[in-house]
C-alpha positions as CSV (number, residue, x, y, z in Angstrom):
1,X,-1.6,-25.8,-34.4
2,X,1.8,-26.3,-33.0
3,X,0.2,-27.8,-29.3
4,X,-1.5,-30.9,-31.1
5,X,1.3,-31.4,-33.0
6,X,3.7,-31.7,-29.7
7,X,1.1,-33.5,-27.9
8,X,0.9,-36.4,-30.7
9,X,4.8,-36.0,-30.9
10,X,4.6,-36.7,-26.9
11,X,2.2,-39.5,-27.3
12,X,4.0,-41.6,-30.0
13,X,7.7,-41.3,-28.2
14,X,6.0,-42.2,-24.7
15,X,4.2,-45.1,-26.6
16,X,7.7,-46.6,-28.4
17,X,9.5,-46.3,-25.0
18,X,6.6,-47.7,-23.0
19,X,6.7,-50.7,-25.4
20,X,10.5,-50.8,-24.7
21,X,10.2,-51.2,-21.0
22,X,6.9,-53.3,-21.1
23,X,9.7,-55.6,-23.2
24,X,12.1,-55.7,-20.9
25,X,10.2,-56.2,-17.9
26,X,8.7,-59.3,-19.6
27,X,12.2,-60.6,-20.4
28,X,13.7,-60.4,-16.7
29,X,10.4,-60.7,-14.6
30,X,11.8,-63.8,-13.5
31,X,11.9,-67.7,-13.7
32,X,9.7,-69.6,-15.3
33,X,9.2,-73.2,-14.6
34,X,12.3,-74.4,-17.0
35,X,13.4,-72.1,-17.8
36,X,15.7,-70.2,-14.6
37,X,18.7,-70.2,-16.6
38,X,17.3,-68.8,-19.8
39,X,15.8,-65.4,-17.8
40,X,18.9,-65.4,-15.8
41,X,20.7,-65.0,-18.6
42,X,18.4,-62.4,-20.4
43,X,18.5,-60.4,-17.5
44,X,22.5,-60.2,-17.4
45,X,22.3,-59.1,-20.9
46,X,23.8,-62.8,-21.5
47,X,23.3,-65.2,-24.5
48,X,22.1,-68.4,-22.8
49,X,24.8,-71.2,-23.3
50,X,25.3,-74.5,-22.1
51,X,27.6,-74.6,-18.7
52,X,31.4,-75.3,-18.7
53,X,31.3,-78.6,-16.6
54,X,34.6,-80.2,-15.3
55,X,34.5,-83.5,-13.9
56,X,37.2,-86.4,-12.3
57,X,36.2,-90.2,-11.9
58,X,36.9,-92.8,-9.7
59,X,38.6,-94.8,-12.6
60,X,39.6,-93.5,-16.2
61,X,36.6,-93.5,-18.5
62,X,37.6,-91.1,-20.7
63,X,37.4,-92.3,-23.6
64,X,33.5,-94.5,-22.7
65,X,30.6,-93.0,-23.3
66,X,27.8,-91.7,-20.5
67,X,24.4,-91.5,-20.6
68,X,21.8,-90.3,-18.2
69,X,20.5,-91.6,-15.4
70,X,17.4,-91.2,-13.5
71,X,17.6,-89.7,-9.8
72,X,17.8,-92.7,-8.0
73,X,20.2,-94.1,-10.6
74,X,18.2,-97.2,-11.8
75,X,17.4,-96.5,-15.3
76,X,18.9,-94.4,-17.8
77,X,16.8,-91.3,-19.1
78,X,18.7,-90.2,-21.7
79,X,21.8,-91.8,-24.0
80,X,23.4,-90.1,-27.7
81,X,22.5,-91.6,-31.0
82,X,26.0,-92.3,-32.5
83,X,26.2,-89.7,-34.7
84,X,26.2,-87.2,-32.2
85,X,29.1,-88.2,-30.6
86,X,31.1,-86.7,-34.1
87,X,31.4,-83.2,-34.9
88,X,33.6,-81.2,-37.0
89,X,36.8,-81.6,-34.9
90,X,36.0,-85.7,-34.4
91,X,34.7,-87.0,-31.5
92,X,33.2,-85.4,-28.4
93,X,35.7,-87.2,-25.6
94,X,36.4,-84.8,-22.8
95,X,39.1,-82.6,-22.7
96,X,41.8,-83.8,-20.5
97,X,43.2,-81.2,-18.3
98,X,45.5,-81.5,-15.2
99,X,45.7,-83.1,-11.8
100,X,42.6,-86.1,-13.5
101,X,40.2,-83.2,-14.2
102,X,38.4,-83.6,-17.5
103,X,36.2,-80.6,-19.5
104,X,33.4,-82.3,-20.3
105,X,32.3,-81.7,-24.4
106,X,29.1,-84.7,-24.1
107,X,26.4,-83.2,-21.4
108,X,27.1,-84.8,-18.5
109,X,25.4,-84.4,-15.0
110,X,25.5,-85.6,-11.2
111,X,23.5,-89.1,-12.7
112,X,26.0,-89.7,-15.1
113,X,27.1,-93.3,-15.9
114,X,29.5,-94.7,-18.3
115,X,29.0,-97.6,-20.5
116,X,31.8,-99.8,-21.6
117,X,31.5,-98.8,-25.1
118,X,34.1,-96.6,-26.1
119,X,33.2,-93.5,-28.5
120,X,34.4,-94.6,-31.5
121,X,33.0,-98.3,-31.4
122,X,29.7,-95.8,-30.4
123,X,30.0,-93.4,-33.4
124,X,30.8,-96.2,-35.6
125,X,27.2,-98.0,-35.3
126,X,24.6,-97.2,-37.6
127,X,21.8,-96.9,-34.7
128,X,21.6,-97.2,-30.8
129,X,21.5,-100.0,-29.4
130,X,18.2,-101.1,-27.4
131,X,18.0,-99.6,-23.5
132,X,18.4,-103.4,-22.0
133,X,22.0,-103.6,-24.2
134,X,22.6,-99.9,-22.9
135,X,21.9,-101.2,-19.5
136,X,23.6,-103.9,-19.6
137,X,26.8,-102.4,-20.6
138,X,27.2,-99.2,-17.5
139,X,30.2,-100.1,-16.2
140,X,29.5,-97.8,-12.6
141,X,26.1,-96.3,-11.4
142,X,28.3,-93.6,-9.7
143,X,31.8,-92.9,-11.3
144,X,32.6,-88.9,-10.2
145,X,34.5,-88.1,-7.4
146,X,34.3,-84.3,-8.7
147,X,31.9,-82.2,-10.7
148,X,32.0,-78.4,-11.2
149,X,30.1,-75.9,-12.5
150,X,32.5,-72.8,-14.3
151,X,29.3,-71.3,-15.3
152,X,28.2,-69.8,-19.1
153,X,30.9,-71.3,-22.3
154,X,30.0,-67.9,-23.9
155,X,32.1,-66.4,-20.4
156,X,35.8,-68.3,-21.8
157,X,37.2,-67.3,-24.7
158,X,39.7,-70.0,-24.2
159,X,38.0,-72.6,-21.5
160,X,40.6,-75.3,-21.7
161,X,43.6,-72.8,-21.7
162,X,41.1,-70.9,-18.4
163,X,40.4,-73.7,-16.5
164,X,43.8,-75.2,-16.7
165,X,45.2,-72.3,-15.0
166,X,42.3,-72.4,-12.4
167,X,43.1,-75.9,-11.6
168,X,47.2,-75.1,-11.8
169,X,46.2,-72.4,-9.1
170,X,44.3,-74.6,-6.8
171,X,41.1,-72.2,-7.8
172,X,38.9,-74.2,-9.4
173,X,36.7,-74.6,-6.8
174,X,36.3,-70.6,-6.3
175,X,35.7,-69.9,-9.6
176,X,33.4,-72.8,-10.2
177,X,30.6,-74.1,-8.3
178,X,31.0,-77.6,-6.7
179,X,28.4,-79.7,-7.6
180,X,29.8,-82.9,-6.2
């Protein structure tokens, strides 16, 4: 009586931990096609986030808005409706940190471009305007001098008070990953 008892008891534990590892094994078996980050971060036991990116431009833009642009930088892929330049705490302009470095709080990338429209004459129309008018208006096909990478927001509990002090201790570039 008592050895099919233990034997069902062994079954059903070795079946819920089985299940267990089958799970996790499935969640860090490794990239899929677009999704690198995501497993990356499942696998470090990480909540995927998007990436602290700090930037500096040839010329101030701070305060224009970027959009997208393809690889070869001829036409733009992606721009922001106007109400998602607003949140909560106002407008998404970039932090500004020290020595021209900016903490980027859009989306920007390596293809970035800045339009001569400034955020709030953006946030304050009612719709985008057409691609040909957002063409039109990209003031430079290639405005960063610097981009970096500082890795996961959910790894700051304070980025801009963190990545001041990185840049005030010339170690931005250890911590972060050059992009450009």
């Amino acid at each position: 009586m008592k050895a099919p008892t233990l034997l069902l008891a062994a079954l059903f534990f070795g079946g819920c931990c089985g299940k267990k590892e089958a799970a996790r094994t499935t969640a860090s078996a490794g990239p899929t096609a677009g999704t690198e980050q995501l497993s990356v971060a499942a696998s470090a036991g990480v909540a995927a986030t998007a990436h602290v990116l700090v930037y500096r431009t040839k010329e101030d833009r701070n305060e224009q808005v970027p959009v997208m642009l393809s690889g070869d930088r001829k036409s733009i892929l992606s721009y922001p409706h106007p109400g998602d330049l607003r949140t909560a705490d106002g407008l998404t302009v970039p932090v500004e940190l020290e020595n021209g470095w900016l903490l980027d709080r859009r989306g920007i990338g390596m293809n970035v471009a800045f339009l001569r429209i400034t955020y709030s004459e953006y946030a304050a129309m009612e719709s985008a305007p057409s691609l040909a008018e957002l063409e039109a208006a990209i003031t430079d096909r290639d405005p960063l001098t610097d981009l970096c990478d500082c890795g996961p927001r959910a790894a700051f509990s304070d980025p801009v008070t963190q990545i001041g002090n990185l840049i005030r201790h010339d170690s931005l570039h250890i911590r972060c990953k050059r992009l450009k």
